[in-house]
C-alpha positions as CSV (number, residue, x, y, z in Angstrom):
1,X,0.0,0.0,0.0
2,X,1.3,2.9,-0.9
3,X,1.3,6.4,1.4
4,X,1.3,10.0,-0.1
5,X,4.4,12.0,0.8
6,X,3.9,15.1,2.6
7,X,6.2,17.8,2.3
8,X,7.0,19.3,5.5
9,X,9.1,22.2,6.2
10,X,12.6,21.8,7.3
11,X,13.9,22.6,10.7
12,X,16.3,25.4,11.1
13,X,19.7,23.7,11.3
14,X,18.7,21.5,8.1
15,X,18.5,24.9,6.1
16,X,21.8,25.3,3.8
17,X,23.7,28.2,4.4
18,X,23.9,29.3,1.7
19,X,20.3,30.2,1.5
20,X,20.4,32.3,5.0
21,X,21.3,35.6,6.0
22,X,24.8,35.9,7.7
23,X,24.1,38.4,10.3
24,X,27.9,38.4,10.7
25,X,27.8,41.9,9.5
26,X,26.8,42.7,12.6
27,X,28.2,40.3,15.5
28,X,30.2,37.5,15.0
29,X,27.9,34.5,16.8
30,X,25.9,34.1,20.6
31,X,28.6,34.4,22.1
32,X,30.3,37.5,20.8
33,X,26.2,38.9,21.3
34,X,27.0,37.9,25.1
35,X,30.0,39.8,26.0
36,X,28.8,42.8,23.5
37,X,25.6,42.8,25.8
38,X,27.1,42.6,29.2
39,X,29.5,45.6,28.4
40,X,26.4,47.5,26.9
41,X,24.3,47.0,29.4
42,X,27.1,48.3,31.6
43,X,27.2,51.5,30.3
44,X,23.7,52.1,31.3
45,X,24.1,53.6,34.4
46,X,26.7,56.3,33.3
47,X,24.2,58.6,32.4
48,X,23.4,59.8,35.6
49,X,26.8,61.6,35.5
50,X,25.3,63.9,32.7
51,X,22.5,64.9,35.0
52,X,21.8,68.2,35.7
53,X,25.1,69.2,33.7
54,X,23.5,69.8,30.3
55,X,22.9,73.8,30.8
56,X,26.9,74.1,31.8
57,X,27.8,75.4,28.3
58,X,27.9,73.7,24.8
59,X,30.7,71.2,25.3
60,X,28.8,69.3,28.8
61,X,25.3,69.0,26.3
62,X,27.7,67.6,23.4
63,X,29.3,65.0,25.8
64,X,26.1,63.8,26.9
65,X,24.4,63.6,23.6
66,X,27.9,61.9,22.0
67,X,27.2,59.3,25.1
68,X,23.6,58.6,24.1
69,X,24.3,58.6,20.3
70,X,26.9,55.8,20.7
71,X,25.0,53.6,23.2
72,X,21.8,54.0,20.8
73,X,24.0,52.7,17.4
74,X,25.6,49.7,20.0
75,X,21.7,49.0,21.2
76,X,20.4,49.3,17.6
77,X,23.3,46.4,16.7
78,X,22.7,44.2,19.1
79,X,19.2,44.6,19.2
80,X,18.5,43.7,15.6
81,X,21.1,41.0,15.9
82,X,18.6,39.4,18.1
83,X,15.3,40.4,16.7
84,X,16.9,38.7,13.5
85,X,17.9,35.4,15.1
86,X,14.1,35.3,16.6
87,X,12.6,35.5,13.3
88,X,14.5,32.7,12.2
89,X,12.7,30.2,14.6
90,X,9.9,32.1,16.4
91,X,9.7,28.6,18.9
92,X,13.4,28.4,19.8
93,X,13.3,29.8,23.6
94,X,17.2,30.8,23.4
95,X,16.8,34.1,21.1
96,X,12.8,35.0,22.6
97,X,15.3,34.9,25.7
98,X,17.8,37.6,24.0
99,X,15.6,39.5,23.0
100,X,13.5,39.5,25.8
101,X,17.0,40.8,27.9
102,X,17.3,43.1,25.4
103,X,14.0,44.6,25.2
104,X,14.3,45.2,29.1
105,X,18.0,46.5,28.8
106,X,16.8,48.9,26.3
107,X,14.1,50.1,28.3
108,X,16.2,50.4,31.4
109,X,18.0,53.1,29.5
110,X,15.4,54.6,28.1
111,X,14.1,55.0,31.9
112,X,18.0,56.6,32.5
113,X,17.9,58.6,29.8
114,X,14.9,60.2,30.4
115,X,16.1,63.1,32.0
116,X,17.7,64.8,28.8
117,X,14.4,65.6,27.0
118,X,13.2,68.0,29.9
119,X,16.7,69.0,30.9
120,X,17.5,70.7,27.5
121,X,14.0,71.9,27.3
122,X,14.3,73.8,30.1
123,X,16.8,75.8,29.1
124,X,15.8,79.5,27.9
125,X,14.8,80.4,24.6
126,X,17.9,82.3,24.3
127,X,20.8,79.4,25.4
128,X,18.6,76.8,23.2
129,X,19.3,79.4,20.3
130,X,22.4,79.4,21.2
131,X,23.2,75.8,21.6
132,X,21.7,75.2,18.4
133,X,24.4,77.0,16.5
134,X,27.3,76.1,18.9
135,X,30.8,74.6,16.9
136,X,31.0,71.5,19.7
137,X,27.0,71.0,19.0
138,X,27.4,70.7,15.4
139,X,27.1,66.9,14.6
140,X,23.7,67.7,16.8
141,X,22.0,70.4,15.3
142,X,19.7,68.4,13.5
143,X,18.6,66.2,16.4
144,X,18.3,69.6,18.5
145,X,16.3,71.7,16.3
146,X,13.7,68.7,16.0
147,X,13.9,68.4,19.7
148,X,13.1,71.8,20.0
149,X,9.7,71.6,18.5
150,X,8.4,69.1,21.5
151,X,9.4,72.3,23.9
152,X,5.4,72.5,24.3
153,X,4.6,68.3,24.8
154,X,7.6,67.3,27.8
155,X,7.0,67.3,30.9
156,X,9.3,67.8,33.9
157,X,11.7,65.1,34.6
158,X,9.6,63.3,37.0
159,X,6.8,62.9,34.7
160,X,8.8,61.9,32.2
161,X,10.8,59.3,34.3
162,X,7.1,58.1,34.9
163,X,5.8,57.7,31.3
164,X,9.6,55.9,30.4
165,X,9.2,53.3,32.9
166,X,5.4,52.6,31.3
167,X,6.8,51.2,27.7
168,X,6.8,47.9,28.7
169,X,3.7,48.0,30.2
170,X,2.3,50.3,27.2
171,X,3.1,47.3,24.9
172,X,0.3,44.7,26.6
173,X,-2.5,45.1,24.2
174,X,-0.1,44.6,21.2
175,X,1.4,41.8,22.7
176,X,-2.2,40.0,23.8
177,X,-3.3,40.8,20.3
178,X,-0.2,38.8,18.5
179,X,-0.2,36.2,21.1
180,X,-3.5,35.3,20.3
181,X,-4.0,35.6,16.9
182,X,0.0,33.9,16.3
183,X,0.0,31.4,19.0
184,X,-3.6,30.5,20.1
185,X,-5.8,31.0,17.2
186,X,-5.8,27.4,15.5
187,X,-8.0,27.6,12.4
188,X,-8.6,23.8,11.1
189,X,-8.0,22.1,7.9
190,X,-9.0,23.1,4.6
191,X,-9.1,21.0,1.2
192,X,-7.3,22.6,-1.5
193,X,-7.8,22.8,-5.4
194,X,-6.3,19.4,-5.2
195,X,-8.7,18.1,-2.9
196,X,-5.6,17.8,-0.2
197,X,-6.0,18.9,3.4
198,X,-3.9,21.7,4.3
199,X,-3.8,23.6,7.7
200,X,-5.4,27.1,7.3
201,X,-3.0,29.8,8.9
202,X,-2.5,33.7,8.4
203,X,-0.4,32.6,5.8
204,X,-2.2,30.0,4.0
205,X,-5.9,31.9,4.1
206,X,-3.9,34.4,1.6
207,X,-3.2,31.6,-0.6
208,X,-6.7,30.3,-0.5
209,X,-8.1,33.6,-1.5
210,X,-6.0,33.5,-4.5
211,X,-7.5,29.9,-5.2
212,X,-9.3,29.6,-8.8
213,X,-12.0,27.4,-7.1
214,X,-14.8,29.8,-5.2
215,X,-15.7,26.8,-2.7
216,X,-12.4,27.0,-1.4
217,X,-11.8,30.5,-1.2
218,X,-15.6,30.8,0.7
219,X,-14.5,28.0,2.7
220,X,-11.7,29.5,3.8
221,X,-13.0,32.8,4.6
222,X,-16.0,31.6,6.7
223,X,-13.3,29.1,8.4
224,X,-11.0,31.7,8.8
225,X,-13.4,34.5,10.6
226,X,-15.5,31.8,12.6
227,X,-12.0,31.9,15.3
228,X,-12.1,36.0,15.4
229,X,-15.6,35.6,15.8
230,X,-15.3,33.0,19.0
231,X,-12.8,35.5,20.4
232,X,-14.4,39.3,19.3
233,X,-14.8,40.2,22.9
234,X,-10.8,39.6,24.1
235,X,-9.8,40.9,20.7
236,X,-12.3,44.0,20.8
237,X,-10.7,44.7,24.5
238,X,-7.0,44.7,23.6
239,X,-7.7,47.0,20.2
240,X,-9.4,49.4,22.2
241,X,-7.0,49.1,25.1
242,X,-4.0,50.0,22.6
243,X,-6.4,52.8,21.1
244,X,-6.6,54.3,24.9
245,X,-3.0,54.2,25.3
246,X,-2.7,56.2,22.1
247,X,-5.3,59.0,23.8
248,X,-3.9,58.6,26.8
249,X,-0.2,59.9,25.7
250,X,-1.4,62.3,23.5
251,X,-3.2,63.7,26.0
252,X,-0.3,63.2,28.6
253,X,2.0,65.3,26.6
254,X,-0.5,68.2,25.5
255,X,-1.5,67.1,21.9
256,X,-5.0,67.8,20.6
257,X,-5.9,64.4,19.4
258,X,-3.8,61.0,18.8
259,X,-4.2,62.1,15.4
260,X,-1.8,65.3,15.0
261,X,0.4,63.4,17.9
262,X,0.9,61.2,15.2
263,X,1.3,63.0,13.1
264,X,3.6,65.7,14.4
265,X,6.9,63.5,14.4
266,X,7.1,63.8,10.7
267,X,6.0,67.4,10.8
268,X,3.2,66.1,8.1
269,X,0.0,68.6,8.6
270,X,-3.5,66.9,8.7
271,X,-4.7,68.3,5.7
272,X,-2.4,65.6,3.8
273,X,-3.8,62.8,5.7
274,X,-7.4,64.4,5.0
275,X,-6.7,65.4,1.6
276,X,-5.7,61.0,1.1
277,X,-9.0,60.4,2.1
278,X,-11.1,62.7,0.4
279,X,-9.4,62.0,-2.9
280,X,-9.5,58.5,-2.4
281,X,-13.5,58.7,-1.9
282,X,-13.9,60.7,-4.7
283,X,-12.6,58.0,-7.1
284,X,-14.4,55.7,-5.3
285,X,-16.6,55.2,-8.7
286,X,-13.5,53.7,-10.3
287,X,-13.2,50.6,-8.2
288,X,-16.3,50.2,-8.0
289,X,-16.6,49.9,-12.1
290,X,-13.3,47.2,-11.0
291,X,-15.3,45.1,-8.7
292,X,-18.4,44.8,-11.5
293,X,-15.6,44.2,-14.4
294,X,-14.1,41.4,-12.2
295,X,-17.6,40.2,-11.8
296,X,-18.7,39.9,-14.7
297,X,-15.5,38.3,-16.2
298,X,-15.3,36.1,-13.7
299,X,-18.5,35.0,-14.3
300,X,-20.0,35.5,-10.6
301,X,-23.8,36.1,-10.0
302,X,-22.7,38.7,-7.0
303,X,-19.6,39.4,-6.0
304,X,-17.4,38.9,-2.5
305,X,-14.8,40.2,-0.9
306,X,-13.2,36.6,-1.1
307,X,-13.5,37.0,-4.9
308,X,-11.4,40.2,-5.2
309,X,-7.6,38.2,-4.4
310,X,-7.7,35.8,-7.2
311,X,-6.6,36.9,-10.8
312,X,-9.1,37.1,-13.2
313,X,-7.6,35.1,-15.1
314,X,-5.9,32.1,-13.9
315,X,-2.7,32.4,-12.7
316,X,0.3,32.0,-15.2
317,X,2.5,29.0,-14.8
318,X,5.8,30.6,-14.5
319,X,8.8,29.6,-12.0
320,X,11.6,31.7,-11.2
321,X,14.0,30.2,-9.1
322,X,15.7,32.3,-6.3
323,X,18.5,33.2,-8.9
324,X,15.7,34.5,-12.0
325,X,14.0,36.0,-9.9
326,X,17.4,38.4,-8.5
327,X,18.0,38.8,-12.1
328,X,14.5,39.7,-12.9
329,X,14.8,42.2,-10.1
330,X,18.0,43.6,-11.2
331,X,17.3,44.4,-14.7
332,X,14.3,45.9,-13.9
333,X,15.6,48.7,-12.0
334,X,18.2,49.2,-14.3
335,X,17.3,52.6,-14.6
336,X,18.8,53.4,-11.5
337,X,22.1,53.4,-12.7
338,X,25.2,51.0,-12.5
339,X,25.9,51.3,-9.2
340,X,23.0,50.7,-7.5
341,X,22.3,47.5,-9.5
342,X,25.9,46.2,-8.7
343,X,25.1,46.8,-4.8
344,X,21.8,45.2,-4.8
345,X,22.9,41.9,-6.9
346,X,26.2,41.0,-5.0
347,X,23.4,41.7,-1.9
348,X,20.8,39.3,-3.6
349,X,22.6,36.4,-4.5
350,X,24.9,37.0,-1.7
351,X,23.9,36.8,2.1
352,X,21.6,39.6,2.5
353,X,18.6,37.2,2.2
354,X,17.2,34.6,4.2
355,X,15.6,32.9,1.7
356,X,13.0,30.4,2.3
357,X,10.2,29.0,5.3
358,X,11.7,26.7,7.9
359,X,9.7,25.5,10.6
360,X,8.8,28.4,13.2
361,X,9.9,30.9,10.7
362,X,8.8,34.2,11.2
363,X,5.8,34.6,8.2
364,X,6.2,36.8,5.4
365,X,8.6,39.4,4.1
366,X,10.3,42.2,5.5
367,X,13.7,44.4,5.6
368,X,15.7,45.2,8.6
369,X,18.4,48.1,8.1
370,X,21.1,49.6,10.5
371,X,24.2,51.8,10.7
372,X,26.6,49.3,10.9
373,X,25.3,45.9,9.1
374,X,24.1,44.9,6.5
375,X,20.5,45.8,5.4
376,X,18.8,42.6,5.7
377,X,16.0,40.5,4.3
378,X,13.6,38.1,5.3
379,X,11.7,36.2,2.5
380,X,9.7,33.3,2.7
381,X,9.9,32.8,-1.0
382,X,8.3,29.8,-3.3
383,X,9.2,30.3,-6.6
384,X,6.0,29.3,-8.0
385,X,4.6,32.6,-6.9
386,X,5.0,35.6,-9.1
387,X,3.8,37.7,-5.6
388,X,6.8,36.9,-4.0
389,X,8.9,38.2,-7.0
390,X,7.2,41.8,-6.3
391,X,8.1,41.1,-2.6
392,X,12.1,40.6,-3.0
393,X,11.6,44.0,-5.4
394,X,9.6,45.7,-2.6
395,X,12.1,44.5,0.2
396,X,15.1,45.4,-1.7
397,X,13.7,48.9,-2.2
398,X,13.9,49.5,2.0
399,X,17.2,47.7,1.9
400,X,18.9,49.7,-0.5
401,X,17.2,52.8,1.1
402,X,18.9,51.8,4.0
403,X,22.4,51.3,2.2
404,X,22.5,54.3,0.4
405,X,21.5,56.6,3.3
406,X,23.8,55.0,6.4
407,X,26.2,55.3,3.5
408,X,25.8,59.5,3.1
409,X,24.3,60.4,6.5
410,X,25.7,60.4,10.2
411,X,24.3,58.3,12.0
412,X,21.8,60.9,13.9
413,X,20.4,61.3,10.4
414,X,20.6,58.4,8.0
415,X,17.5,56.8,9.5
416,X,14.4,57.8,7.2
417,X,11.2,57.6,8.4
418,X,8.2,55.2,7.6
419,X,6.6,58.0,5.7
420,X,9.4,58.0,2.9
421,X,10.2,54.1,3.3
422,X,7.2,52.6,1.2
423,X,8.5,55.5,-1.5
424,X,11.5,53.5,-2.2
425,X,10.2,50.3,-2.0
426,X,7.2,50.4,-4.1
427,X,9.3,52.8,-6.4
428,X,10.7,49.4,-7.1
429,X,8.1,47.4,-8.0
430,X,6.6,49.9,-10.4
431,X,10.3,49.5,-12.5
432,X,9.5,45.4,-12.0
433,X,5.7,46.0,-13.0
434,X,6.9,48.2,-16.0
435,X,9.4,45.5,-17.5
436,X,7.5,42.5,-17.1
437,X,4.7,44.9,-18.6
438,X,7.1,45.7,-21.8
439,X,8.2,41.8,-22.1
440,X,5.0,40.0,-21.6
441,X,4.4,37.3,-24.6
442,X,0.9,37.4,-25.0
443,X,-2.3,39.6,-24.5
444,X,-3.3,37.4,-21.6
445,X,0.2,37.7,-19.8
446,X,-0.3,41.6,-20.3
447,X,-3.7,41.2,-18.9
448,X,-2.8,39.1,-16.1
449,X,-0.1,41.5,-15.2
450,X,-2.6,44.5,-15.0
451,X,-4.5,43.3,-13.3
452,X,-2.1,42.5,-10.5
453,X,-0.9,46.3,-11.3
454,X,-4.7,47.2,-10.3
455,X,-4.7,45.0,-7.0
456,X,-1.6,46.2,-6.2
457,X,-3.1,50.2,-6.1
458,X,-6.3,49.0,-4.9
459,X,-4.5,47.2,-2.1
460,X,-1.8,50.0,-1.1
461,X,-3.8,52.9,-1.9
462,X,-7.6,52.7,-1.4
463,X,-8.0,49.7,1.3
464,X,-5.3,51.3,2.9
465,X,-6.7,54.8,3.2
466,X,-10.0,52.7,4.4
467,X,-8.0,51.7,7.7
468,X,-6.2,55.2,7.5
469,X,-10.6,56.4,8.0
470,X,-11.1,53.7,10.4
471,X,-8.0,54.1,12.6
472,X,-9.2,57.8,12.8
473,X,-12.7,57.5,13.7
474,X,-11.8,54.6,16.3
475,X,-9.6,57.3,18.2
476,X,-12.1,60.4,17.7
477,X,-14.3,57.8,19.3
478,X,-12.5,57.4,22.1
479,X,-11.5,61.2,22.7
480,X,-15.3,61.6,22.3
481,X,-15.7,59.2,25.8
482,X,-17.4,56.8,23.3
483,X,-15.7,52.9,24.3
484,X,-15.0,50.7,21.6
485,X,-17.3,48.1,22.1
486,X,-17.6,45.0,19.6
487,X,-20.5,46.1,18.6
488,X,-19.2,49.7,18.2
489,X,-16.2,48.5,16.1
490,X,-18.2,46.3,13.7
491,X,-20.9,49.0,13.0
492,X,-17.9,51.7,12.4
493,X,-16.2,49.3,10.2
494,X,-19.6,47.9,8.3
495,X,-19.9,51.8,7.3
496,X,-16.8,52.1,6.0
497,X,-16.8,48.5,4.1
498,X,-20.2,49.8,2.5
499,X,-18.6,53.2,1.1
500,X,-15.5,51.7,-0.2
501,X,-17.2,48.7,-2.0
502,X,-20.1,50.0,-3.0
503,X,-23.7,49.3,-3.7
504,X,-23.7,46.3,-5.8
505,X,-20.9,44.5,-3.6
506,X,-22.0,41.2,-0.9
507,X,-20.9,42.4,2.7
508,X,-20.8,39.3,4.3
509,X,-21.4,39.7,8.1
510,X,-18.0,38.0,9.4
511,X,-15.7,40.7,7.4
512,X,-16.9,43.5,10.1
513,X,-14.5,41.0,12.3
514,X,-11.8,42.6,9.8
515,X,-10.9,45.6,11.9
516,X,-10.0,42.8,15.0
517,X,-7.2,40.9,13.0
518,X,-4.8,44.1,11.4
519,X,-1.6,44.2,13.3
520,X,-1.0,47.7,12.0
521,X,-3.9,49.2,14.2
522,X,-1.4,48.9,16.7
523,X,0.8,51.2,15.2
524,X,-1.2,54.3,15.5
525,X,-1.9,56.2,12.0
526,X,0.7,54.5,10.2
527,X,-1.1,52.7,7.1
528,X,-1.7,55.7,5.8
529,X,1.9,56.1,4.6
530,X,1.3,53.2,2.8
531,X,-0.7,54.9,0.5
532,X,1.2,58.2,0.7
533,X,4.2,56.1,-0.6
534,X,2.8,54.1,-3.5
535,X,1.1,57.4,-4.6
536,X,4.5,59.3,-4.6
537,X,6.3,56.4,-6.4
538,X,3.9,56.2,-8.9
539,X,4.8,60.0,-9.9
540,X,8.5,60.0,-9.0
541,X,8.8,56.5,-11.5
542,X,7.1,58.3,-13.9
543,X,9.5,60.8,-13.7
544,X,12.4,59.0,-13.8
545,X,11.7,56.5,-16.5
546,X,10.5,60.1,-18.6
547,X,13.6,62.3,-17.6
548,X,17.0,62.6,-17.8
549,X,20.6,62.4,-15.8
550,X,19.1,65.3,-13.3
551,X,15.5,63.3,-12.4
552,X,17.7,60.1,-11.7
553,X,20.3,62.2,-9.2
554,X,17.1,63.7,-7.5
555,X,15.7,60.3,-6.7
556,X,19.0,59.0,-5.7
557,X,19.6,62.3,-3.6
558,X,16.3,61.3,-1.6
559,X,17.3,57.6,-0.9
560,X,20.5,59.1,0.6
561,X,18.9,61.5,2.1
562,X,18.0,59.2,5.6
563,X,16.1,62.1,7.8
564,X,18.4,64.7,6.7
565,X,15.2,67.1,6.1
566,X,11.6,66.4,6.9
567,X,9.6,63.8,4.5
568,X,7.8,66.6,2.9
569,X,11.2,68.3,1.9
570,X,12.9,65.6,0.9
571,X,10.1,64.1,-1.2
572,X,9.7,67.5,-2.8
573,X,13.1,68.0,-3.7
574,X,12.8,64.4,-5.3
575,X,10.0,66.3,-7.6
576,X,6.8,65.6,-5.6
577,X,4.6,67.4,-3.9
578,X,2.3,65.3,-0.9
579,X,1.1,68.2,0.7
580,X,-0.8,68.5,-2.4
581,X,-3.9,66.0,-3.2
582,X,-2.3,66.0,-6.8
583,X,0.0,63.1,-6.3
584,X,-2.9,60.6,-5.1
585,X,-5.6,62.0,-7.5
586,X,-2.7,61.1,-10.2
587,X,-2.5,57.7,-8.8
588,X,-5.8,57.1,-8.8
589,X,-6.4,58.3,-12.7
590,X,-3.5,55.4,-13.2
591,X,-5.9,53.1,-11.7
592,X,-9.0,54.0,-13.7
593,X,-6.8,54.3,-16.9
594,X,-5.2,50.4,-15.9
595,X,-9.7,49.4,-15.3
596,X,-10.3,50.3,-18.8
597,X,-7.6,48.9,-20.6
598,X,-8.2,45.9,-18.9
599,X,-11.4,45.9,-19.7
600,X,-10.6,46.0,-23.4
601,X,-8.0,43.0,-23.3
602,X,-10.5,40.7,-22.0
């Protein structure tokens, strides 16, 4: 009798090499992690010797600050070091227990340097103007002018000892919410195309939604959502617990609303993050011509929201190993110039990536930069799945970011902020989108390639922006004394899935649950730039690929530019505008120009 083989993921030590990241870039093994730690963790207590000594002139303030520079670039080192080694097994007890020693060390001097905030904020008007422009401050001057601006939200030293020693605690909700939905959320079995019986995870109900079949994808979806349902009360409590802790330090430090507290670290003014919404819902019209396109070619008496993952036209069989699928990557973004290529390949096909699932792997994709290391790469990647190409594209976008600007900046300065990341990164998989476009064999592969262009908008910009109008009427709810029931939360969110799918689109009851299972509501206001970012790459791509020698040495200018000037400033030098609507309104004509011509190839 003969038994069917399953294929089962291999444990971490049976992984080759070769197919791994080498964190040595950073530190050596465990043990040179150990004796890194324990003389970090030493140096801890040596900031009280800069207390009360940072209004004694220029030179005391630029001792301290050189102090608390260097310990945060050794803590950024061998904390990512061990956030890295946990993502390579999220079950093996040794690194949670690093990083859990780290975590605590690195709040332990947060806790000791609390005091420098207030300290330097007390200081007169007239010193801070001073220090500002000081010769032994001048490695700082960027780090103090921004500091200056949160003159009006710190509080004296003793509150601001108080609200240190909170992080940990602060974290709970976000922690209960990944516990549960990670670790104790067990979903079943589902049959595939293939009639086999494969576990449904967070990872596999995106591959079921991409399934040709409808049974399975409704299978999966009701399957999926009956677990948040059994468990909408807990995870109800902990997102509204993490939205309290938003209001709570917004209000703490003297902000209006979480929302410009949010806002305010990237000096972005709300208008932008209004001006996303309002031009998003005023295309609205387009997608919803999408959704009855899909429908109709699809052949679909109503339409889902588990119909809108899977191409409209059946996948194409195509396979690019690891290796084609670098190579595919690096031509693409050719027009980026020589050296940039030549980077990014001997990082590809080199040891910048770990490559492939192993058992306990962290799921998905994502990029981890620092000062010092290597800008590194987790995939998950199956070769069979064209998605996964865009990902490495995507992911090499951050990493590169990260190269170029810890390459030209200081390190005070070369770390960018989340609202120009997603610039660089999807700025990369327009250039992949555009040559697979341009070498695409047949009207169905161009098709078929559209229509991921479309989901790829839809998905960044527009659903995006949805949680961007969510996340902002869930925290005007709470500033309004209004708690965030389960039954709040699901009508809140019905509303907004009825606006952005329109009229002639089947709400099914369980996707109000959708609001419960985003781990990004946990980052308060931060989708948002998601949508920002594709929007901007889509015009600064455009530009680009249309220009000349100058257009190219602007972009590259920005990825080097790390925090150097504020998002806004360095975008706009780049040659875009986001505190105009322009940019998204641009997008979103892309979009409805990408619906028809779609339209006419099928």
């Amino acid at each position: 009798m003969m038994t069917k083989k399953t294929k089962e993921l291999p444990v971490r030590r049976d992984v080759h090499p070769a197919d791994t990241w080498n964190l040595a870039s950073l530190i050596e093994d465990d043990d040179a992690w150990e004796r890194s730690f324990a003389k970090w963790e030493k140096q801890i207590s040596k900031y009280e010797r800069f207390r009360g000594t940072l209004g004694d002139g220029p030179a005391a303030l630029a001792k301290c600050l050189a102090f608390d520079s260097d310990l945060d670039r050794e803590g950024e080192r061998l904390g990512t070091y061990a956030h890295l080694k946990t993502a390579e097994d999220m079950a093996d007890s040794r690194y949670q227990r690093m990083l859990g020693r780290y975590e605590h060390a690195a709040t332990r001097a947060a806790e000791a340097a609390s005091f420098i905030r207030p300290e330097i904020l007390s200081l007169s008007a007239t010193k801070l103007h001073e220090y500002v422009n000081a010769k032994p401050l001048r490695r700082f001057k960027l780090p103090l002018e921004r500091l200056i601006r949160y003159k009006p939200h710190t509080l004296g030293r003793g509150e601001e000892k108080l609200l240190a020693m909170q992080h940990e605690m602060a974290q709970a909700s976000d922690r209960v919410f990944r516990q549960l939905t990670d670790a104790d959320l067990k979903f079943g079995m589902v049959r595939n195309d293939k009639r086999e019986s494969v576990e449904l995870t967070h990872a596999t109900f995106s591959t079921f939604l991409h399934s040709p079949n409808r049974d399975v994808r409704r299978r999966a979806f009701h399957q999926y959502y009956e677990q948040f349902k059994s468990h909408e009360n807990s995870l109800a409590a902990a997102l509204a617990s993490s939205v309290q802790k938003d209001v709570y330090y917004a209000k703490a430090r003297g902000y209006p609303s979480a929302h410009e507290a949010s806002l305010f670290h990237d000096k972005v003014p709300v208008a932008v993050y209004d001006n996303l919404i309002a031009a998003v819902r005023a295309k609205l019209p387009a997608l919803y011509g999408y959704f009855e396109l899909r429908r109709k070619r699809m052949r679909l008496r109503d339409i889902h929201q588990y119909d809108t993952y899977v191409p409209i036209l059946s996948e194409l069989e195509t396979r690019r190993t690891w290796d084609q699928a670098v190579e595919a990557v690096v031509r693409a973004i050719e027009p980026l110039g020589r050296d940039y290529c030549r980077v990014l390949e001997q990082g590809l096909a080199g040891r910048w990536c770990d490559r492939y699932p192993n058992r306990g792997k962290r799921s998905g994709a994502f990029s981890c930069g620092t000062y010092d290391g290597w800008p590194y790469i987790l995939m998950n990647y199956q070769p069979d799945v064209l998605d996964h190409v865009f990902t490495l594209a995507h992911e090499a976008g951050h990493s590169m970011h990260s190269y170029l600007s810890a390459k030209q900046q200081p390190f005070e300065s070369y770390n960018y902020t989340i609202f120009v990341a997603e610039v660089a990164s999807t700025f990369n998989e327009q250039l992949l989108s555009r040559y697979l476009l341009q070498r695409a064999k047949s009207d169905k592969e161009h098709a078929y390639l559209i229509n991921r262009e479309i989901d790829a908008i839809r998905g960044t910009i527009i659903r995006q922006t949805m949680f961007a109008e969510f996340e902002k009427i869930a925290h005007a709810l709470v500033e309004a004394g209004e708690p965030l029931t389960v039954d709040c939360l699901k009508t809140e969110y019905g509303k907004l899935l009825d606006a952005y799918f329109g009229p002639e689109f089947v709400i099914d009851e369980e996707l109000k649950l959708e609001c419960l299972r985003i781990p990004h509501f946990y980052s308060p206001f931060y989708v948002y730039k998601y949508a920002t970012g594709l929007s901007a790459a889509i015009a600064l791509s455009e530009r680009v690929l249309s220009g000349g020698k100058k257009e190219l040495n602007d972009y590259l200018s920005f990825l080097q530019g790390g925090c150097s000037q504020w998002p806004l400033d360095l975008l706009k030098d780049a040659g875009v505008d986001m505190s105009s609507p322009a940019p998204v309104e641009t997008a979103l004509s892309y979009f409805e120009r990408l619906v028809g011509e779609l339209d006419t190839l099928l």
